[in-house]
LUMFI-585417 format. One record per residue (C-alpha): x, y, z; residue in one letter. Coordinates in steps of 0.5 Angstrom, whole numbers, plus 2048, in hexadecimal, padded with zeros to 3 digits. Example, Ala and Ser with C-alpha at 12.3 -4.5 7.8 and 13.67 -1.06 7.14 Angstrom:
BEGIN
8197F7810a81B7FE80Es
This chain:
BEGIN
77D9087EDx77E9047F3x7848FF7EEx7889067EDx7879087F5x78A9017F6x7909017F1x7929087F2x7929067FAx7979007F8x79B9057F5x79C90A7FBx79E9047FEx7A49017FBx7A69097FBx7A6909803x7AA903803x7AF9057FEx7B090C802x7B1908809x7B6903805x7BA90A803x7BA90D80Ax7BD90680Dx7C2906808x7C590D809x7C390E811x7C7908812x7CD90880Ex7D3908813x7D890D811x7DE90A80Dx7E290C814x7DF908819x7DE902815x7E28FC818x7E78F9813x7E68F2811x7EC8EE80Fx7ED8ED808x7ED8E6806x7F48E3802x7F48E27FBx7F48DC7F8x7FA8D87F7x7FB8D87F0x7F88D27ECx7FD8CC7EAx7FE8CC7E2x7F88C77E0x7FB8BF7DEx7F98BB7D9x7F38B87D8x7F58B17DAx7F98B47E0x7F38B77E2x7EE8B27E2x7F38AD7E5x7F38B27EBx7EC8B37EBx7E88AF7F2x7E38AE7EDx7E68AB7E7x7EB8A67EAx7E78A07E5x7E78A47E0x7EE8A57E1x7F089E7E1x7ED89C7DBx7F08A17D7x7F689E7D9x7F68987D7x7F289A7D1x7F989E7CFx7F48A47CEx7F88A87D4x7FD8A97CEx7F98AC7CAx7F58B17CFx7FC8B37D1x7FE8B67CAx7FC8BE7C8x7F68BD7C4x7F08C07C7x7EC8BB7CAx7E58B97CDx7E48B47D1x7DD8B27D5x7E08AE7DBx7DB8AA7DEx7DC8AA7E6x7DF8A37EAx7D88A17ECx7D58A27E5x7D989B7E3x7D48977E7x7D08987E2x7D58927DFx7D488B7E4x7DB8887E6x7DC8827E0x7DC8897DBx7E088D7E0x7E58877E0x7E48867D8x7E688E7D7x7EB88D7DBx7EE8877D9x7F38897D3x7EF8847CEx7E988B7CEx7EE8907CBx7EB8907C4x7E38927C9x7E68967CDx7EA89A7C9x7E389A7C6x7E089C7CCx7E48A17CEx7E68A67C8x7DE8A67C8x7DF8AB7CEx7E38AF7CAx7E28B57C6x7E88B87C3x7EA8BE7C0x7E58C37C3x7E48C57CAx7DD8C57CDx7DA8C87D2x7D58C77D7x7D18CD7D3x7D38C97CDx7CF8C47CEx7C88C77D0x7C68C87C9x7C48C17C7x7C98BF7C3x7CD8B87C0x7D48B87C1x7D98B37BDx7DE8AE7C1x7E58AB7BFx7E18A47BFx7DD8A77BAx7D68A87BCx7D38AD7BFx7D08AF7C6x7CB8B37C8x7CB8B97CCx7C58BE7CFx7C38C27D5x7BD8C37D8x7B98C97DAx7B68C77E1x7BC8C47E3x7C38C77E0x7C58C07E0x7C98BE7D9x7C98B77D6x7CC8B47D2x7C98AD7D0x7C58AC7D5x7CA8AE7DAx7CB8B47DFx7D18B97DEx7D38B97E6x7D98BD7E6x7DA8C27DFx7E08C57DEx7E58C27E0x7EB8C67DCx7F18C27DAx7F88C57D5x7F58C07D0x7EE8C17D1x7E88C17D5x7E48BA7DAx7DD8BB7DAx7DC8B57E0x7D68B17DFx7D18AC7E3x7D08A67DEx7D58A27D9x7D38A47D2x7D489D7CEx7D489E7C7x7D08997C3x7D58957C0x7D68937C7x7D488C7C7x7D58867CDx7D587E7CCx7D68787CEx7DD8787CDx7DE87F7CFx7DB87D7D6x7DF8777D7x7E687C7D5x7E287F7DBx7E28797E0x7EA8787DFx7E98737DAx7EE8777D4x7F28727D2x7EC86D7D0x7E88737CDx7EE8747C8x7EE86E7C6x7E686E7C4x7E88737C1x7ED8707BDx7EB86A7BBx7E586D7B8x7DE86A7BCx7DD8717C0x7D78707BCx7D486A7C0x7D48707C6x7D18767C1x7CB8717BFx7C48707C2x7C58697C3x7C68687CAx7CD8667CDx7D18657D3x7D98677D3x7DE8637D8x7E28697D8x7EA8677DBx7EC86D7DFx7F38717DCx7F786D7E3x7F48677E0x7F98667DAx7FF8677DEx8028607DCx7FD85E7D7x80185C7D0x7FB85E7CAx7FB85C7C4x7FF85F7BEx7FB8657BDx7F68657B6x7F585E7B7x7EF8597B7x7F28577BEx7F185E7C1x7EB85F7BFx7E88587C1x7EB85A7C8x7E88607C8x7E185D7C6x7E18587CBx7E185E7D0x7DB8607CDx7D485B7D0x7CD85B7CCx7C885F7CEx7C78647D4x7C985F7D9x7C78627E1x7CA8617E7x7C485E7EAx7C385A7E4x7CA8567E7x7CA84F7E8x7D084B7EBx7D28477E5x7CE8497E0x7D284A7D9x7D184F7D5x7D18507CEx7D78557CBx7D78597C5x7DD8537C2x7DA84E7BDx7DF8477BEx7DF8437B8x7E283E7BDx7DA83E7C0x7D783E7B9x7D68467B9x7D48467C1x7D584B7C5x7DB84B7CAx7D984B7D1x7DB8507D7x7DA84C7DDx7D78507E3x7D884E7EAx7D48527F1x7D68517F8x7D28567FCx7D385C7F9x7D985A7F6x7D985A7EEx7DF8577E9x7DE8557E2x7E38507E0x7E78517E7x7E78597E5x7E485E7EBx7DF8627EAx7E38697ECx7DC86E7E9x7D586B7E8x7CF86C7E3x7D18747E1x7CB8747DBx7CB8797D5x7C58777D0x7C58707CFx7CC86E7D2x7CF86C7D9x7D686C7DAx7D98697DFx7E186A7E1x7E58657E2x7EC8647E6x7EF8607E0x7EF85D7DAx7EB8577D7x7EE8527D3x7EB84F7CDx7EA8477CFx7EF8447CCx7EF83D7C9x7EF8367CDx7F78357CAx7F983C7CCx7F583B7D3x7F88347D5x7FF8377D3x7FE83D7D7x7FB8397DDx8008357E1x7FB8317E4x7F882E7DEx7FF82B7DDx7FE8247DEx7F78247D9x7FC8277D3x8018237D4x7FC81D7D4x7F98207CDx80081F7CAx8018187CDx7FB8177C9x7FD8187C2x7F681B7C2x7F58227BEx7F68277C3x7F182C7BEx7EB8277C1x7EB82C7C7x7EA8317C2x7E382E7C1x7DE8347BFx7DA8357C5x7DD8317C9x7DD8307D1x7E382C7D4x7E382A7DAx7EB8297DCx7EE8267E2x7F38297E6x7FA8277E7x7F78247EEx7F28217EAx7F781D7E6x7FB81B7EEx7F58187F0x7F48137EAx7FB8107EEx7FD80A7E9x7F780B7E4x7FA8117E1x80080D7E0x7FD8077DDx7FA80C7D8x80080F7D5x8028077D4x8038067CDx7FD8017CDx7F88067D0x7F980B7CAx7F180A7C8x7EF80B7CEx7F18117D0x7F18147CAx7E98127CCx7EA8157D3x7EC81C7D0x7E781C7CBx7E181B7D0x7E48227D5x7E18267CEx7DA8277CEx7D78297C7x7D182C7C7x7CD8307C3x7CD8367CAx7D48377CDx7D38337D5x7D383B7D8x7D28397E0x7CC83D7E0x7C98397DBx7CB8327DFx7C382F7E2x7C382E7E9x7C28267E7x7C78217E3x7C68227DBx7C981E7D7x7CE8227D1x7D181F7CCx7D981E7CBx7DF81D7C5x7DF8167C8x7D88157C6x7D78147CDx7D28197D1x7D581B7D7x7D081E7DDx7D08257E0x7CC8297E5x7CC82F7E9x7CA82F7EFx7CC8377F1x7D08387F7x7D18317F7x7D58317F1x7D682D7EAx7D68267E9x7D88217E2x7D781A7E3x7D68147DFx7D08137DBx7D180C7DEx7D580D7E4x7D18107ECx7D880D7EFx7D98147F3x7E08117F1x7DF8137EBx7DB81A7ECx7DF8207EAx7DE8277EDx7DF82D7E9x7E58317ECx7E58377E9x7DF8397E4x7DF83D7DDx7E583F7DCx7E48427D5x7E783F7CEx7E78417C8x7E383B7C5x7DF83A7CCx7E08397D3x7E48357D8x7E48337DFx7E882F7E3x7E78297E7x7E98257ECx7E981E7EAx7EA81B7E4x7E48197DFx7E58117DDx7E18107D7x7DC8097D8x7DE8067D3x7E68077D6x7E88007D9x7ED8017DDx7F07F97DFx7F57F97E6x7FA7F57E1x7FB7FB7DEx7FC7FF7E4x8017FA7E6x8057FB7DFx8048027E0x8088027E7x80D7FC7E3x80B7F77E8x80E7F17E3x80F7EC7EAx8077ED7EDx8067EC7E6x80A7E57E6x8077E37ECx8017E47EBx8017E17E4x8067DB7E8x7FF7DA7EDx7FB7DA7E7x7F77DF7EAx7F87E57E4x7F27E47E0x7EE7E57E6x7F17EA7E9x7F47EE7E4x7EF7EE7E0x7E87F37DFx7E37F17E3x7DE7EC7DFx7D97EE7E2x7DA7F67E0x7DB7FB7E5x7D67F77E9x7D97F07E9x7DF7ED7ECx7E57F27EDx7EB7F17F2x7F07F77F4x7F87F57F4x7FC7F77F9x8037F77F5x8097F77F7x8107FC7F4x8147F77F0x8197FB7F5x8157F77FAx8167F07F7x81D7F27F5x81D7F07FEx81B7EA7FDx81C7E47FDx81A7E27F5x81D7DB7F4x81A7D87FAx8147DD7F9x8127D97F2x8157D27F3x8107D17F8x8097D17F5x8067D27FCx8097D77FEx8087DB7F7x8017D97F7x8007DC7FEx8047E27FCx8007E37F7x7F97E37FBx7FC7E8800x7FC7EE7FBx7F67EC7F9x7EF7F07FBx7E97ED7F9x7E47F27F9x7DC7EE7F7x7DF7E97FDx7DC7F0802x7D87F47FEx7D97F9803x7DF7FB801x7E18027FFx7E58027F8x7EA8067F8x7ED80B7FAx7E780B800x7EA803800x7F0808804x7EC80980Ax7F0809811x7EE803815x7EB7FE810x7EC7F780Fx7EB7F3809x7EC7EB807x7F17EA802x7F07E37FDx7F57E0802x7F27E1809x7EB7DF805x7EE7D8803x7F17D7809x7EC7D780Dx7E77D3809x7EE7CD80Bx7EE7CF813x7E77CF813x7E87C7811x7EE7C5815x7EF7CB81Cx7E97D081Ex7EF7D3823x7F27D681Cx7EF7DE81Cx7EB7E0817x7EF7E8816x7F67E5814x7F87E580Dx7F37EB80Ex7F67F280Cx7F47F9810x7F580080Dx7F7806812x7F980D811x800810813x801817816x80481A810x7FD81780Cx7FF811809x7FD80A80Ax80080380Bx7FE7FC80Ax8007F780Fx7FE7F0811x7F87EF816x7FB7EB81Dx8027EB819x8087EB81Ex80C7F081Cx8107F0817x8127F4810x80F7EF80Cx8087F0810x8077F880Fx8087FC808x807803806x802806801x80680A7FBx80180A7F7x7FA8087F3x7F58097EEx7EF8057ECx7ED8007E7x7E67FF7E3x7E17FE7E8x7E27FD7F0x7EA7FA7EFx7F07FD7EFx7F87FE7F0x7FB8007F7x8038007F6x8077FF7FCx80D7FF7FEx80E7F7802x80D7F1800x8077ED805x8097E7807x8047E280Ax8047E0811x8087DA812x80C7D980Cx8127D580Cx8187D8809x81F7D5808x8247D380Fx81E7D4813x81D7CF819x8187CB81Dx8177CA824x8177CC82Ax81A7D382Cx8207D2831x81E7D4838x8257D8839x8237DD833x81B7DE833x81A7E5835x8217E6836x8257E7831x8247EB82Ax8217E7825x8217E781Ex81A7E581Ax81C7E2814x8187E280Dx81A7E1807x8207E6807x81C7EB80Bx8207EC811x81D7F0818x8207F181Ex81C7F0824x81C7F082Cx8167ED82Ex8157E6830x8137E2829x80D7DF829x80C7D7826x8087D881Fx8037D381Cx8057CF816x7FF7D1813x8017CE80Cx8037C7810x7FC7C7813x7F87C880Dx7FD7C3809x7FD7BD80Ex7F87BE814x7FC7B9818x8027BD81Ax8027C481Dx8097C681Ex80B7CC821x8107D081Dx8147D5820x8197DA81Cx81F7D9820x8267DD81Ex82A7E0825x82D7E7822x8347E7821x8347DF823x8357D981Fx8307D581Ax82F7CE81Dx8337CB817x83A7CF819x8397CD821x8397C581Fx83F7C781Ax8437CA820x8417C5825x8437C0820x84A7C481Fx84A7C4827x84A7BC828x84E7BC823x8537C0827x8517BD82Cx8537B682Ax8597B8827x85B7BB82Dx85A7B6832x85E7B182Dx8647B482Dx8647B5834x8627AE835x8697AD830x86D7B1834x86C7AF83Ax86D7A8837x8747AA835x8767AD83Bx8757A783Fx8787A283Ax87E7A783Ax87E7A8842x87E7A0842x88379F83Dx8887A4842x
């Protein structure tokens, strides 16, 4: 009774409010009369006639990416068209769903099979659907050929299609209807790979060829791999090999390394294997040499442009051109100007070039540089009678070993490597400090060679250049075979007519330890201003001569050899000054020990002269050095451009005695030797004979070299005064007879 009192109360109540809202409504209506009139609103424009579907997604704010990509894709011709057409148009930021290397790939040209692909996957044709179409959940077929998925949802009123939202519905166009979505739908055919990813890093072009050589597989694999990948600019002046050639895809290879090669794992020198199997190196794997500076990274002088991009198991790297195979030694020497003066050494040699072809092999090749140091030596060597033994020094710079001499792999301490020459040959590496090679023998920093420039790559090994030239130790190199190398046949004859050419021309007896000398050899040029008859039809003379281009180098041990012989300020004996002294010593203690003694100075323009110690001035006291090379042991040659005269010699119309008061210091004299000829202006200084001292200690006579400029020799002022007398007399005869006649006539008138 109570429920049915509550309930019939609820219902007086609803009653009460729906009378009170009726007498609101009729008692306050204004009459139609007095109601203020509103304006009324203008109609809508009429609406343009729809556009095309690619029209309108091209103008849509929303769809600009979408846009560009049918552009590209060619697909903006189709959408044009009158078919009835769906499309699914995914929103500009709905492409970051796709990073920028794969952006780049569908955008690069070389995706079109993808991207048409991807985008004909957005594309329902023949039916137009609405939004309200797609609530049922239903599965609708694509010009791709396979389907997407659309349902709606009840709590929320959203549609999706693939996991997608539908963000605008319906937008109408002539050909059809854009539904514009929130994600890209990818088909499932849409697969990216390593070579798609390097497309996407603007490596195109070496993508292409990849693919064409047919080792696009090498990136598909589960074996680990890393792709030094040229950039499209790269190729710009690159002559390629013949397309479908072994060649090409030998090139191609050397650009990919073995294994997943990081760059942390990057060392400055290391040398990494590539996927090229050289023949040449007995199926090694090539090399790419690496090269770190800071944070600057180079394979084989090529930049790293893009660095360590990983997918799976590969790493690309892009680089700013492209890397060439290394080539043989023969194709490497032709090619390099500065390995010119080795070549030409090769041919000389009457060897077999293809030596430097050695499998595995490690050249040490001196520069042209080297060759110019060698002076007289590298003339000598292409002297018929030294055939053997540059055919010996060229197969000593070719180490064959069974690892190829990398400069990573040289130890820090001299190790012995074993050459053609069948001689071993020292190397080590001390890092910064460099690359040195030298004799197994030898630790003469003469004959120690620096590494120029390391690992430069060969088809068979590798090179590296040096600075000097490396003399096998069993390579005797005489100085009478320097002297037949310069053509010096009158030192030679002196020497011979001195009987001094089986010591000094010969090698030491004692190795390269023993006795050694050092020539100073005059030009033949030089000779041609001397005096030859008087010089070899007076033994003594040619005997001294001789000893005065003689340097004995055991006679002071610490004598330097060649080219350090050439030192500014350094003063040497010579075999002549030695015996001369050893004679004074006996006969005159006043006689001074530096002359005969040769002094070396250097001149501004770097080069040296070789000129008599104490001399007065004279051209025949001072010569300049043209050129040099050292022979076996401590000795060697140093060509010159005078002959040295010694002190004291006499040669023809010179006069003894004392100088005229009347022209000492006064007048230009003329210093007189052999046929040697200098004009001076000082006073002229008696010479001490020292050559009659030594023969007869009883007489000491002064010489003098006397010779008035423009006057007359001694023998022509006797002929002229004689001519005089003569004239005289005859004169005063006829005068007397004259004077006879007129006074005998004068007296007879």
């Amino acid at each position: 009774m109570p429920s049915l009192y509550k309930g019939l109360q609820s219902i007086s109540i609803l009653c009460l409010f729906f009378f009170v809202r009726l007498a609101f409504d009729f008692f306050g209506r204004v009459p139609e009369q007095h109601r203020e009139r509103q304006p009324q609103p203008e109609p809508d424009p009429q609406p343009e006639p729809p556009k095309d579907i690619f029209a309108a997604i091209a103008s849509h704010p929303d769809l600009h990416a979408f846009s560009d990509l049918l552009d590209i894709s060619g697909l903006n011709l189709v959408l044009s068209g009158n078919k009835n057409y769906t499309v699914f148009a995914p929103v500009s930021g709905a492409f970051s769903s796709f990073n920028a290397i794969e952006e780049n790939y569908l955008k690069s040209g070389l995706a079109h099979a993808d991207l048409s692909m991807l985008l004909r996957y957005h594309i329902h044709a023949d039916h137009i659907l609405y939004a309200g179409d797609l609530w049922w959940s239903t599965t609708i077929p694509t010009m791709q050929g396979e389907t997407v998925s659309a349902k709606g949802h009840w709590f929320n009123s959203d549609i999706e299609v693939n996991n997608g939202k539908i963000l605008t519905r319906d937008v109408m166009a002539s050909n059809g209807i854009i539904q514009t979505v929130s994600t890209v739908l990818r088909p499932s055919t849409l697969k990216f790979t390593a070579l798609k990813y390097v497309i996407g890093l603007n490596a195109g072009r070496f993508a292409s060829l990849i693919h064409d050589v047919g080792v696009n597989y090498k990136l598909e694999g589960d074996v680990p791999i890393t792709i030094l990948a040229p950039c499209d600019e790269a190729f710009a002046d690159v002559e390629l090999p013949p397309s479908g050639s072994w060649a090409l895809k030998k090139w191609v290879q050397y650009h990919l390394i073995a294994g997943r090669v990081t760059l942390e794992s990057l060392n400055d020198g290391q040398m990494l294997e590539t996927e090229v199997v050289e023949e040449e190196l007995r199926g090694r794997k090539q090399r790419v040499k690496v090269e770190v500076k800071g944070n600057d990274v180079k394979f084989n002088q090529a930049s790293v442009l893009v660095g360590q991009v990983h997918f799976n198991n590969v790493i690309i790297y892009i680089i700013s051109k492209t890397l060439s195979v290394p080539p043989s030694a023969l194709t490497q020497l032709n090619a390099d100007p500065s390995f010119n003066s080795f070549r030409i050494a090769v041919s000389a040699s009457n060897l077999n070039p293809n030596i430097l072809l050695w499998r595995r092999a490690s050249l040490f090749i001196p520069t042209n540089e080297a060759f110019v140091q060698l002076g007289l030596v590298a003339r000598y060597l292409l002297l018929p009678e030294a055939r053997s033994d540059l055919q010996l020094l060229i197969k000593y710079h070719v180490v064959a070993t069974e690892h190829v001499l990398y400069s990573v792999y040289i130890p820090e301490l001299y190790t012995s490597y074993p050459t053609l020459a069948q001689i071993n040959l020292m190397v080590k590496n001390i890092g910064n400090g460099g690359i040195f090679a030298r004799s197994i023998i030898q630790d003469d920093p003469d004959f120690i060679s620096k590494v120029t420039e390391s690992d430069i790559l060969l088809s068979n090994g590798v090179l590296h250049a040096i600075d000097s030239v490396l003399i096998p130790p069993t390579v005797v190199i005489p100085n009478g075979g320097l002297l037949r190398a310069i053509n010096a046949k009158t030192l030679l004859s002196i020497f011979e007519a001195a009987y001094l050419s089986s010591e000094v021309l010969s090698p030491p007896t004692g190795g390269k330890n023993g006795r050694a000398y050092t020539i100073l050899a005059p030009s033949e040029e030089a000779f041609g201003r001397i005096n030859l008859t008087w010089l070899f039809g007076d033994t003594r003379v040619l005997s001294h001569v001789a000893r005065m281009h003689v340097i004995p180098m055991d006679h002071d041990p610490t004598i330097l050899p060649l080219p350090r012989l050439l030192s500014d300020g350094a003063e040497y004996d010579t075999l002549l000054s030695i015996t001369r002294f050893s004679a004074v010593s006996r006969v005159s203690a006043s006689r001074p020990k530096g002359e005969d003694r040769i002094a070396i100075r250097k001149m501004n323009d770097g080069g040296f002269v070789i000129r008599a110690v104490d001399y007065p001035l004279a051209t025949n006291a001072e010569a300049r050095v043209v050129a040099f090379g050292r022979s076996y042991g401590r000795g060697g040659v140093i060509e010159i451009d005078q002959v040295l005269i010694p002190y004291g010699e006499s040669p023809p119309g010179v006069i003894s005695g004392d100088i005229p008061p009347n022209l000492s210091g006064k007048d230009s004299l003329e210093y007189v030797s052999g046929n040697i000829l200098l004009n001076v202006t000082t006073k002229v200084t008696p010479v001490d004979d020292f050559f009659d001292v030594q023969l007869n200690d009883s007489r000491n006579d002064d010489l003098y070299i006397l010779q008035k400029r423009g006057g007359l020799d001694p023998s022509s002022i006797m002929l002229i005064a004689g001519i005089v007398l003569m004239s005289i007399g005859c004169v005063g005869y006829g005068y007397e007879r004259w004077v006879r006649r007129r006074r005998d006539g004068y007296m007879e008138i």
